[in-house]
N, C-alpha and C positions, 0 to 999 in steps of 0.2 A: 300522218307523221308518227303518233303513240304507234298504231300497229307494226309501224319502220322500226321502229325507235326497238321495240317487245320483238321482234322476228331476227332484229341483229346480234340485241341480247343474249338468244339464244344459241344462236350459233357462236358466239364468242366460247359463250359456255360449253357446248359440244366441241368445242378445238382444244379450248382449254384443259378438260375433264376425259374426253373419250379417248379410246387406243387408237392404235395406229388402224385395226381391221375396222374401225368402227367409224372412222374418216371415209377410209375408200368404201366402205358399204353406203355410205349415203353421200358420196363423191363430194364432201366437202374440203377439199386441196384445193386451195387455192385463198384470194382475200375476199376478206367479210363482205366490201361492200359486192363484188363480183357474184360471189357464191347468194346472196337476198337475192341479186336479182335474177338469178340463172334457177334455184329453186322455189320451189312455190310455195305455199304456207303449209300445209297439210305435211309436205317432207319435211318443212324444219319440224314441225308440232312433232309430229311422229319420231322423232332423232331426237330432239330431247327430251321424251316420254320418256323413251326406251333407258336412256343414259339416267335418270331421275328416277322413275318411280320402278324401272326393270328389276334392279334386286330384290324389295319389298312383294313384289307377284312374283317372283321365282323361289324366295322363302315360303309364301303362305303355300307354293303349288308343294313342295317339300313337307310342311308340316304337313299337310293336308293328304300327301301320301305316306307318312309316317305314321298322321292316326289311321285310316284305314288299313296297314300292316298289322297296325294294334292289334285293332279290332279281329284282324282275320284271324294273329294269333290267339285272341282268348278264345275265339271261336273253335279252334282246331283242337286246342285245352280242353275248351267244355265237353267235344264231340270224344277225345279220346276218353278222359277222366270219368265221366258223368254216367250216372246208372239210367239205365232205359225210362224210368217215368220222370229224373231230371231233363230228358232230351224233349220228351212232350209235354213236359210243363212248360217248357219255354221256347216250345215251338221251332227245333232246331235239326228237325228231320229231313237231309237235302246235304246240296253240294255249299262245301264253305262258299263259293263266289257268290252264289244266289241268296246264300244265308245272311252274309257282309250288307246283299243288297235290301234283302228284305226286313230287315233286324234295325230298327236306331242304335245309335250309340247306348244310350242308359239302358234298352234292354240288355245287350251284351254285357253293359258293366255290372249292372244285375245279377247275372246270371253266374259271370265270373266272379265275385265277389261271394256267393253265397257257397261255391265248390272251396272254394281256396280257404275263406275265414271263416265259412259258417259253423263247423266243427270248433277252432279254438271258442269263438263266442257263444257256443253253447253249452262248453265244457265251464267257459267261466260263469254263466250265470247258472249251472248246476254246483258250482262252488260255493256261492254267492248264499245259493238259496240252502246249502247245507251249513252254511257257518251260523246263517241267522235260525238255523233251526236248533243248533247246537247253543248257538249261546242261550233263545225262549227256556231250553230245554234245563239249563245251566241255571239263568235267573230264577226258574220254579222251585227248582229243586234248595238252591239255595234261601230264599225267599220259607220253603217248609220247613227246612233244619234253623232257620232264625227262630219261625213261630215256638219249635218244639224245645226250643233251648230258652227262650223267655217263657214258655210254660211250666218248665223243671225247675228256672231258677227263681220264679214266683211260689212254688211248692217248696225249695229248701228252704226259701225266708222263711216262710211262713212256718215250717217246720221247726226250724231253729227259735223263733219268737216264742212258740211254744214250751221248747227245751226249756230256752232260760226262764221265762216265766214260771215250769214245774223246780225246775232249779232253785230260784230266788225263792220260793215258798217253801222249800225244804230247807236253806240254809235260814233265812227265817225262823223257822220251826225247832230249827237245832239250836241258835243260838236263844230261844227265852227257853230253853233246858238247859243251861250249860254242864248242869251234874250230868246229862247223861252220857255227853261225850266224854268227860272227864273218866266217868265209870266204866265204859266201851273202851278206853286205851288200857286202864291200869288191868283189864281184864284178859284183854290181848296180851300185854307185856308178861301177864303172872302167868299165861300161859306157853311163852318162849323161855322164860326162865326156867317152869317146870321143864323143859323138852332139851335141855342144853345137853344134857349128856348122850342122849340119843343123837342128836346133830352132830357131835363128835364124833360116832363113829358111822354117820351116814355120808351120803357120797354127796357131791357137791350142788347137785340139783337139789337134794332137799334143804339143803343151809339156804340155799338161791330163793326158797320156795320161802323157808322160814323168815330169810328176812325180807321180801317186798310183804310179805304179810305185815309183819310190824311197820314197814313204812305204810301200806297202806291204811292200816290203825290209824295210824298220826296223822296222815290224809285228811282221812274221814272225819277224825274227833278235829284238825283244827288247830293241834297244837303245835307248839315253836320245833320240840327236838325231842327225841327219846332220852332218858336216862341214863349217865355216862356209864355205869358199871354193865348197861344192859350192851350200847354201843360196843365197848372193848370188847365184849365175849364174842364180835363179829368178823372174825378175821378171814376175809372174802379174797381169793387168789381175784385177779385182773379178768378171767373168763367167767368165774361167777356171777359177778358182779353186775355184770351188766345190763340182767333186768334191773338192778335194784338203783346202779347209776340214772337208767332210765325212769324208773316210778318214783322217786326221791327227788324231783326236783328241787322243791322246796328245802329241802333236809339238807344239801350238799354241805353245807356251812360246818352244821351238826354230826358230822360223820367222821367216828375219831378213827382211821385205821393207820398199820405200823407202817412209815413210809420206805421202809427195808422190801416191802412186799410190792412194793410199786415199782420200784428201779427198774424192772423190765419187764413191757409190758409187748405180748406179741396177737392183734389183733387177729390174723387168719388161723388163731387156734380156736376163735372162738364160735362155737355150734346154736344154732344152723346158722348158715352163713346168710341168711336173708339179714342177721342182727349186724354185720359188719358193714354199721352206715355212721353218715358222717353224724348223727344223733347219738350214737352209742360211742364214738369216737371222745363227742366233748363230754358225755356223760363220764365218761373213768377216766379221762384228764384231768376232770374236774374233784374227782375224788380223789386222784392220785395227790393233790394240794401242793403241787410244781415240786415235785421230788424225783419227776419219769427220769432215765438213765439212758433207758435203750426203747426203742420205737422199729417195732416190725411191722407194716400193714404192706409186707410183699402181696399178692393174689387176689387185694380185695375189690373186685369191680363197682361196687356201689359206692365207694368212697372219692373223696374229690382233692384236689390238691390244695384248697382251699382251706379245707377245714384239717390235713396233713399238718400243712404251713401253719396253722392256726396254733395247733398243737405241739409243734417246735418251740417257735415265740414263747409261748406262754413258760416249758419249761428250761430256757435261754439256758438257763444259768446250769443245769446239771445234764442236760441232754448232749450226750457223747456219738450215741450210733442210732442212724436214721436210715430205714430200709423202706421205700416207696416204688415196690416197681409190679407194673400190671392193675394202675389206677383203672378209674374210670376213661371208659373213651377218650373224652379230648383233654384229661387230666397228665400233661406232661410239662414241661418245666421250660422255658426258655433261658437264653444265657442269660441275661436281664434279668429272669426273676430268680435265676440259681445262684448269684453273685448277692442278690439282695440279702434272700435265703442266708446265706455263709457268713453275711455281715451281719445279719439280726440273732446268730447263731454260732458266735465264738468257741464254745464248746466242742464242737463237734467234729470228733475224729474220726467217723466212720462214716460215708453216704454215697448210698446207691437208690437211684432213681432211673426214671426216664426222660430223655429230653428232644425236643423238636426244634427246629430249624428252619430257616429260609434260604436256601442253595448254603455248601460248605464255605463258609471264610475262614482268614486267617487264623480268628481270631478264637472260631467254634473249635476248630482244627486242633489247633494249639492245647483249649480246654481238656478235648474230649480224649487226647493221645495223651496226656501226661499221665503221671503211676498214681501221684499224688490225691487228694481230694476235687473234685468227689470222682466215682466210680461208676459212672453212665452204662446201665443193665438195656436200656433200650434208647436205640435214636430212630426218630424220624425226621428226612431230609425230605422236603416238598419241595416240588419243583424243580426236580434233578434234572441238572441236564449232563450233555457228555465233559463237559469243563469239570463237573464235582464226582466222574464216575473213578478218576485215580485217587484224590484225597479220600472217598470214600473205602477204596480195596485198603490204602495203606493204612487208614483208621481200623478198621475193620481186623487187617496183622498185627497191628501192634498194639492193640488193646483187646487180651483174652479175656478182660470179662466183660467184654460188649456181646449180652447174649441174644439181642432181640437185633433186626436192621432194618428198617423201610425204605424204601425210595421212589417215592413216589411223582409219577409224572405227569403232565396235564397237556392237552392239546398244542398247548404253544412251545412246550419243551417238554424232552425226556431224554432216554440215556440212549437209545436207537442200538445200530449194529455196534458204530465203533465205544458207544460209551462203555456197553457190555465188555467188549474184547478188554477196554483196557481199566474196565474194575476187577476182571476174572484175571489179568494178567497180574494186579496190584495184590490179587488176596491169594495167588498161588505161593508169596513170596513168604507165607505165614510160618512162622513155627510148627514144625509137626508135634511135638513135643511139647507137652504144659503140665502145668502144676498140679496137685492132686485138687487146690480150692477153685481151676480155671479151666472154664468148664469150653470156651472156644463160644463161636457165635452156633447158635442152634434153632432160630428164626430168620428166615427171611424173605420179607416180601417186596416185591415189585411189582406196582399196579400203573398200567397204562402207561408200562416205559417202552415198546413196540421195539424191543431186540430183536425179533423176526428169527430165525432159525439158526441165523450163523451168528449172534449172540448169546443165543440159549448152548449152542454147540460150545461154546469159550466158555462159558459160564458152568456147565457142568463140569468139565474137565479140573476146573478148579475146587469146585466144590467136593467132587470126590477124591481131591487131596486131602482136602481141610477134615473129613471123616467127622465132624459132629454137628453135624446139622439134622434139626429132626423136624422143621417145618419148612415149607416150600410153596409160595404162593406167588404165580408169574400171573396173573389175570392180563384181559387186553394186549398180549404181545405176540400177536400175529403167528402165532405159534404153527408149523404144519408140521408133515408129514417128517422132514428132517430133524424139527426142534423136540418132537415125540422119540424118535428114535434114543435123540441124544438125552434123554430123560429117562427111557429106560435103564439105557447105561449108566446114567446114575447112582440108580436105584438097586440095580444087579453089582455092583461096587462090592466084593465082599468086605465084610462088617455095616454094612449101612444102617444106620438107626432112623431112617425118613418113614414117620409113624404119618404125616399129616402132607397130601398133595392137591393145591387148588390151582386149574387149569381152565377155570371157565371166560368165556367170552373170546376164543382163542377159533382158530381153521383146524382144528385134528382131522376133522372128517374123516368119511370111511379107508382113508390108505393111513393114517395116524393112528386110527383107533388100534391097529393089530397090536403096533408095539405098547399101546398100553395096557393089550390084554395080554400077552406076552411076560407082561411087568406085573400083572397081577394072581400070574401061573410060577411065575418065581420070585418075586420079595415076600417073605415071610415077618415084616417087619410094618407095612404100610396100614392104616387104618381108617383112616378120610381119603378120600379122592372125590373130587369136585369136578364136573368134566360139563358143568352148566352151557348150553346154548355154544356148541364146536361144530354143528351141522354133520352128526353121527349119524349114517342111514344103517339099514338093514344090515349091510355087510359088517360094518363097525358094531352096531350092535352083537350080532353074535359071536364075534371075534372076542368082545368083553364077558361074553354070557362063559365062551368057552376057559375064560380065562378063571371067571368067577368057579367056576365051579374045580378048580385044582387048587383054589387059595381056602386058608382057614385063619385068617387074619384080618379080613376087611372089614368093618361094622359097619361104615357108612358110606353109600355113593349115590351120587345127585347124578341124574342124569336129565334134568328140566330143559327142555327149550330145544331136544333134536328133531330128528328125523326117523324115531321108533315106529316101525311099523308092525304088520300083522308077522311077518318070518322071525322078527329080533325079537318081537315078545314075546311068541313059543319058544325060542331057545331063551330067553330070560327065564319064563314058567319052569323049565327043566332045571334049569339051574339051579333053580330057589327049590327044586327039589331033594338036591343035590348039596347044597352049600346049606349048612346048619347055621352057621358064626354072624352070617351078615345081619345088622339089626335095623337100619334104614334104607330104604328103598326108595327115590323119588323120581318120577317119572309124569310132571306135571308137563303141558302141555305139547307133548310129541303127538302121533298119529295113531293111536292105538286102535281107537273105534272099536266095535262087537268081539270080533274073532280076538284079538290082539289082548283086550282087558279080558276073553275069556280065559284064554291061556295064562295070564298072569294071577286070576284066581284057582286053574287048577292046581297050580306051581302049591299054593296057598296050604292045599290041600294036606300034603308030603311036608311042610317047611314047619318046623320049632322054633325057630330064632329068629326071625322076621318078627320086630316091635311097631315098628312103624312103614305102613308104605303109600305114597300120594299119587294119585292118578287123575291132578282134577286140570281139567281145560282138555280134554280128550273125548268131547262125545260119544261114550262108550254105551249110554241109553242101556239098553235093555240089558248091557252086563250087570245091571244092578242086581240080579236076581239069582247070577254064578257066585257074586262076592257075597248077598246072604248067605248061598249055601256053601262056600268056604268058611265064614262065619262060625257056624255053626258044628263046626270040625276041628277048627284053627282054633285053640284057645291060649294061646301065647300074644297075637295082635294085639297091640294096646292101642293104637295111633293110625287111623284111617281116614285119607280125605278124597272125598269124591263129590268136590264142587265144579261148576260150570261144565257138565256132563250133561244135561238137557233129560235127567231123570223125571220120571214122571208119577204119580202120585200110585200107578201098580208098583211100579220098582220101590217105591219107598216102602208100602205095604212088606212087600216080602223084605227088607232090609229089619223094620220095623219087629216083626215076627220074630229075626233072629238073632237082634238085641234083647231081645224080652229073654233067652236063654244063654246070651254072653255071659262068660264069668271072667274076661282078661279085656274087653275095649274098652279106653278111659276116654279117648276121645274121639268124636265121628263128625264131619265135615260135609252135609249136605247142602251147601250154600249158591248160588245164584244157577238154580236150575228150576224147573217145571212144575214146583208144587205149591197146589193148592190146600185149602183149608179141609176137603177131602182124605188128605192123609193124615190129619194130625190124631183123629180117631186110634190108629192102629198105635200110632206114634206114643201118646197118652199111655195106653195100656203097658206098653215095653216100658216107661217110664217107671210104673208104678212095680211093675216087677224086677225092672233091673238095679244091681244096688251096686253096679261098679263103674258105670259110666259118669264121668264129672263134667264131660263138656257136649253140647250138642249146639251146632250150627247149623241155624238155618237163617243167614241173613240176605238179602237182595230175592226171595222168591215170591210168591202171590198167596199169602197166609193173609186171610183176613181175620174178623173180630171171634169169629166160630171158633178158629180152629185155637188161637190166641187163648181162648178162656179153656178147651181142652187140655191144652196142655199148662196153663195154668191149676186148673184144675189137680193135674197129674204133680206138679211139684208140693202141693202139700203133702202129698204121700213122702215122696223122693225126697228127700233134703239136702243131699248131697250134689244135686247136676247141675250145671249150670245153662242156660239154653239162649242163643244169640237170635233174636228177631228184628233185628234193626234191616231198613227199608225194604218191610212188606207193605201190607195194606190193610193193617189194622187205620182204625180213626184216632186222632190224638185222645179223645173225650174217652175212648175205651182205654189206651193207653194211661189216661190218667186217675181212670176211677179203678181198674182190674190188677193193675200190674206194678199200683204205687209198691204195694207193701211187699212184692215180689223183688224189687229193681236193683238187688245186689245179687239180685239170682240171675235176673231176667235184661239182656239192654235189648230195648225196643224203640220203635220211631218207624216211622212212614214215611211213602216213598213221592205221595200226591198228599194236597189239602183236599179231603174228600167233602163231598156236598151233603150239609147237614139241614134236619129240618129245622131245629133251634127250637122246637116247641117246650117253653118253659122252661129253655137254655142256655138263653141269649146273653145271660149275665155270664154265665158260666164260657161259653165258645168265648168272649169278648175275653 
C-alpha cells in the first residue's frame, strides 16, 4: 500500500508540474488511479526523475561544458602567446583537443596565469625590492650625517667652553688693573682728538674708521661712554655710520649726534650692500634717537618687513615717507598688515611698498586702485584664476605706479586661455601717456598660469601697447611654436626696452626655437633669456647659435635641460667664436657628450667674453682634457662647472696642470664624478701655485683620507680657495683631527661610517 500510496504520489506530481510534451511522452493522460495501474514502476520512477532532478544534470552538463571551453581557450592563449621553452615547460606541444585532454585543469590554469600575470608580479616585486633598497640606502646615509653632525656639535661646545673660559680669565685679569684700561681709552681718545682736523678733510671711510676705533677703546676698556666734547666732533652722515651703529652696541644711549642729520635716512646708498641687513637697519634707528623723517630701503634683498615695520613704529611720531619695495623674498605686506602699518603710523604721507594677496577682492581692489596712500610698487596675486584676470588688467591701467605684477597659479587654478585674453584685453585699455614720476608697469611674471599659445598671443599684443615693460617671465604655460612667434613680435615692437626674458619649463621645441633665434638676431635691447628644459633639439639649437652670433646684447642664456647635441654644440662653439658680449653660458644637462663638449671648448679658444659657462650632467669624460687646453688660452673664464660628467682622475690631472697657470678662474666645479684620491696629488700642486681660484668643488666623489690631507696640505700655502669635500670617503676620525682647523676653508663629511680598528680609539670613535 506505501509503494501505491509513493507511485501515486508521483504521478500526481508529474501531471501537476510537467508540460503538456511531457504528459504524452510518458502517456500519462488520463486518471491517476488508471494511469498506476496501466504503468509500471520503473516509468513512473523514470518520469519524475526526469521532471525533478533533469534541470540540476542538464546545468552541471552546461557548466561542465563551459569549463572545458575555458580550458580550450587558455590553451589556444598559451599556444599563441607563449615563447618556444614556455610551450615545453609545460608540455603543450600538440593539437588543443589532445592538449584539453591530456593537461588537468590546475596545470592549464598554471600555465595561463603565469603568461598573463606573471610579468605585472614580477615587475612589482622588482619595485618592492628597489624601494626597500632605496629606503636601507636612505636610513645609512642618514643615520652618517646624524653621527657627523653630533661630532661637530660636540667639537663647537667644547670649543666655545674654551673661548669663554680664556675669556672670563682675561676679563678677570683686566678688571684687578683697572688703571690700565682707564689708561688704554684716555690714550685712544688723545689720539682722535689729535687727528680731528685730518678727519675733516678725509673722506668718509676714514671718520667711519676713526670712530669704531674709539668705540672699540671703550669696548675693550669697559667703560660707560666717551667724553661728550669728543662725541659732538662725530658728525657721522647715516651711510658712515653703520659700522659704528653696529660695534657700539653698548654706547647707543651715549651717542650725542644732530638729529637734523637723521631726517632722512636711505638704506640702498649704503656700500657694500652685504651691510644692508635688518642688524644695520636697527643699528642707525637706534642712533637716529626716533627723529628719522624719510626711510628709503627700496633694493634691499637681505632686509625683512619686520624689522622695516619695526623701524616705522619706533619713529611713529616723525616718520612721513616710507619707501620698501624689492624686500626680501617673502617680505611683502598683506592688507591686514598694511592697514595695521597706517594705524601705528599716523604720520605718514608717502608709502610705497609691495604687497601680496589671495585671489583679488573687493576690498584689495578698491585698496590697491586708489591715488591715495599707500602707493603698491609690486603686487603678488596667488592663486589667480580667470575670475581675478580682469580686476587684475584694470588694476594694472589704472595704477601707473604699479611697477612690479605677479600672478601666480597652481595646479588647482590659474588664468588659462580665456583668463589671459581678458587681463590683456583689461590692460590694453591703459593710458599711453604718463607722467614724468610714472613709470608704467615694467615687471611681469606669470608662473604656472598655462595661457597656452592663444593667451600668450592676446597678451603680447597688449603689452606692446603698454611700451614699458622691461621684464617678462611666463614659466609653465605651455608655451609652443605660436606662443614663441607671438614673443618675438613683441620684442621686434620698435622702442622695446624687454632687457630680461624667462621662458623655461615651456614646449618651444625645435619649430619655437627659430623665432627665438630670429629675436635674438634683431632686439638689440634683450640681456637674460632663460629658455630652461623647452625640449630644444639640434635644429633649435642652431637656429639660437645663428641667432647668437648677429646679437651684441645678450650676457646671459640658460639653456639647462634640452636636447643639445653634437651638430647644436658645433654651431654653439662657432658662435662663442663669433659673439664677444655673451657672458654666461649654461648648458647643464643636454646631450653633449665628447664631440659636442669638444666643440664648445674650441669655441673657448676665439671667445673674450664668456665669464661663466656649465656643462655638468653631460658625460663629456674625456673632454676634460679639450677644456684644460682651452684653459690655458682662455684667460677671461672665471666660472666653470663640470660636475656629474663621469671624469676621471687623467682628466682631472690635465685640468689640474692648467689651473696651476690660470690667471682669470675663481671658481671650478668638479663634483660627483669619478675621482679618486689619485688626483689630488696634481690638484695640491696647482693649488699651491694658483693664487686666483677661490672655490673648488669636489663633493660626492671617492677622495679618501690620502688625498684629504694633500690638499689639506696644499691650503696652507693658498689661503684664499675654498675646497668642498663633503660626501667622499674620508673617515669622520680624519675629518676630525686634519681638517678641524681648516673648516671655514674646508666643508667635509662622508658618504659611509667606515670600519675602524679603534685601537686605543675607542674613547675617541664613541
Amino acid at each position: 500500500n506505501a509503494a501505491a500510496a509513493l507511485e501515486k504520489d508521483k504521478v500526481e506530481y508529474c501531471l501537476a508540474n510537467g508540460s503538456e510534451d511531457f504528459i504524452v511522452k510518458y502517456k500519462m493522460k488520463g486518471l491517476v488511479k488508471n494511469l498506476v495501474k496501466s504503468l509500471n514502476a520503473l516509468q513512473i520512477d523514470k518520469a519524475y526523475d526526469e521532471l525533478v532532478n533533469g534541470p540540476a544534470r542538464e546545468a552541471a552538463a552546461n557548466a561542465a561544458n563551459a569549463a572545458a571551453a575555458l580550458e580550450k581557450d587558455k590553451v589556444e592563449y598559451c599556444l599563441a602567446n607563449g615563447s618556444e621553452d614556455f610551450i615545453v615547460k609545460y608540455k603543450m606541444k600538440g593539437l588543443v583537443k589532445n592538449l584539453v585532454k591530456s593537461l588537468n585543469a590546475l596545470q592549464i590554469d598554471k600555465a595561463y596565469d603565469e603568461l598573463v600575470n606573471g610579468p605585472a608580479r614580477e615587475a612589482a616585486a622588482n619595485a618592492a625590492n628597489a624601494a626597500a633598497a632605496l629606503e636601507k640606502e636612505a636610513a645609512g646615509k642618514e643615520a652618517a650625517d646624524l653621527l657627523a653632525e653630533q661630532k661637530a656639535a660636540h667639537a663647537e661646545i667644547k670649543a666655545a667652553e674654551e673661548a669663554a673660559k680664556a675669556a672670563a680669565a682675561v676679563r678677570a685679569e683686566r678688571m684687578e688693573d683697572s688703571s690700565w684700561a682707564t689708561r688704554l681709552a684716555e690714550e685712544r681718545i688723545a689720539k682722535l682728538k689729535a687727528a680731528r682736523g685730518q678727519r675733516a678733510a678725509a673722506s668718509s671711510s676714514s671718520t667711519t674708521e676713526a670712530a669704531v676705533a674709539a668705540a672699540a677703546a671703550i669696548i675693550e676698556a669697559g667703560l660707560a661712554g666717551l667724553p661728550t666734547d669728543c662725541l659732538r666732533a662725530l658728525h657721522l652722515d647715516p651711510v658712515s655710520a653703520v659700522r659704528l651703529g653696529l660695534t657700539c652696541t653698548r654706547l647707543r644711549a651715549a651717542v650725542l649726534l644732530e638729529p637734523s642729520s637723521w631726517e632722512s635716512l636711505s638704506l640702498r646708498d649704503v656700500q657694500p650692500a652685504s651691510l644692508r641687513t635688518d642688524d644695520a637697519l636697527d643699528a642707525l634707528a637706534a642712533l637716529a634717537q626716533g627723529a628719522l623723517g624719510e626711510l628709503d630701503c627700496t633694493g634691499c634683498p637681505l632686509l625683512s618687513r619686520g624689522a622695516v615695520s619695526g623701524v616705522a613704529e619706533a619713529n611713529a611720531k616723525t616718520l612721513h615717507t616710507l619707501r620698501a619695495v624689492g624686500l626680501s623674498g617673502n617680505s611683502c605686506w598683506s592688507t591686514e598688515q598694511l592697514k595695521q602699518l597706517q594705524a601705528r603710523c599716523p604720520s605718514l604721507a608717502t608709502l610705497e611698498l609691495d604687497m601680496v594677496v589671495d585671489r583679488l577682492g573687493p576690498e584689495a581692489s578698491a585698496l590697491l586702485a586708489s591715488a591715495q596712500l599707500p602707493r603698491v610698487a609690486g603686487l603678488k596675486v596667488r592663486n589667480v584664476g580667470p575670475e581675478d584676470a580682469a580686476d587684475a588688467g584694470r588694476l594694472t591701467a589704472a595704477a601707473p605706479w604699479l611697477r612690479s605684477l605677479v600672478l601666480e597659479g597652481c595646479s588647482a587654478t590659474s588664468l588659462q586661455v580665456e583668463g589671459a585674453r581678458l587681463f590683456a584685453a583689461e590692460l590694453a585699455k591703459a593710458p599711453k601717456e604718463k607722467k614724468e614720476c610714472e613709470q608704467g608697469l615694467t615687471n611681469l611674471d606669470c608662473p604656472r598660469t598655462y595661457m597656452q599659445c592663444e593667451g600668450i598671443v592676446a597678451l603680447s599684443a597688449a603689452l606692446s601697447a603698454l611700451g614699458s615693460l622691461r621684464s617678462l617671465s611666463l614659466p609653465s604655460n605651455m608655451i609652443r611654436i605660436g606662443g614663441a612667434e607671438a614673443i618675438h613680435s613683441l620684442c621686434a615692437t620698435p622702442g622695446s626696452a624687454l632687457h630680461t626674458l624667462d621662458l623655461r619649463y615651456n614646449e618651444i621645441g625645435a619649430l619655437g626655437a627659430p623665432h627665438i633665434g630670429a629675436l635674438l638676431a634683431a632686439n638689440g635691447a634683450l640681456t637674460d633669456l632663460d629658455l630652461r628644459f623647452n625640449g630644444i633639439d639640434n635644429f633649435g639649437i642652431i637656429a639660437l647659435a645663428e641667432g647668437l652670433e648677429h646679437n651684441s646684447t645678450l650676457l646671459h642664456l640658460n639653456l639647462t635641460g634640452n636636447l643639445c647635441q653634437i651638430g647644436g654644440a658645433e654651431r654653439l662653439g662657432q658662435a662663442l667664436g663669433v659673439n664677444q658680449t655673451l657672458q654666461t653660458l649654461e648648458l647643464d644637462s643636454n646631450r653633449l657628450v665628447l664631440k659636442g663638449a669638444t666643440a664648445l671648448a674650441v669655441g673657448l679658444l676665439k671667445n673674450t667674453g664668456l665669464r661663466k659657462l656649465t656643462v655638468g650632467g653631460n658625460s663629456v669624460k674625456a673632454a676634460a682634457k679639450k677644456f684644460a687646453s682651452a684653459l690655458q688660452v682662455n684667460k677671461t673664464l672665471e666660472w666653470l662647472e663640470l660636475g656629474a660628467n663621469q671624469i676621471d682622475d687623467e682628466g682631472c690631472d690635465e685640468l689640474a696642470w692648467a689651473l696651476a697657470g690660470s690667471a682669470g678662474l675663481t671658481y671650478l666645479d668638479l663634483s660627483r664624478n669619478d675621482l679618486t684620491s689619485d688626483c689630488c696629488e696634481e690638484l695640491a700642486e696647482a693649488l699651491r701655485a694658483n693664487r686666483t681660484l677661490l672655490t673648488l668643488d669636489l663633493a660626492t666623489c671617492r677622495i679618501g683620507d690620502e688625498g684629504a690631507k694633500l690638499l689639506a696640505e696644499a691650503l696652507a700655502v693658498n689661503q684664499t680657495v675654498k675646497v668642498d669635500l663633503t660626501q667622499n670617503v674620508m673617515t669622520p676620525l680624519f675629518i676630525q683631527r686634519n681638517l678641524a682647523l681648516l673648516k671655514a676653508r674646508v666643508r667635509a663629511s662622508f658618504q659611509r661610517a667606515p670600519v675602524m680598528d679603534g685601537e686605543g680609539e675607542e674613547g675617541e670613535e664613541k
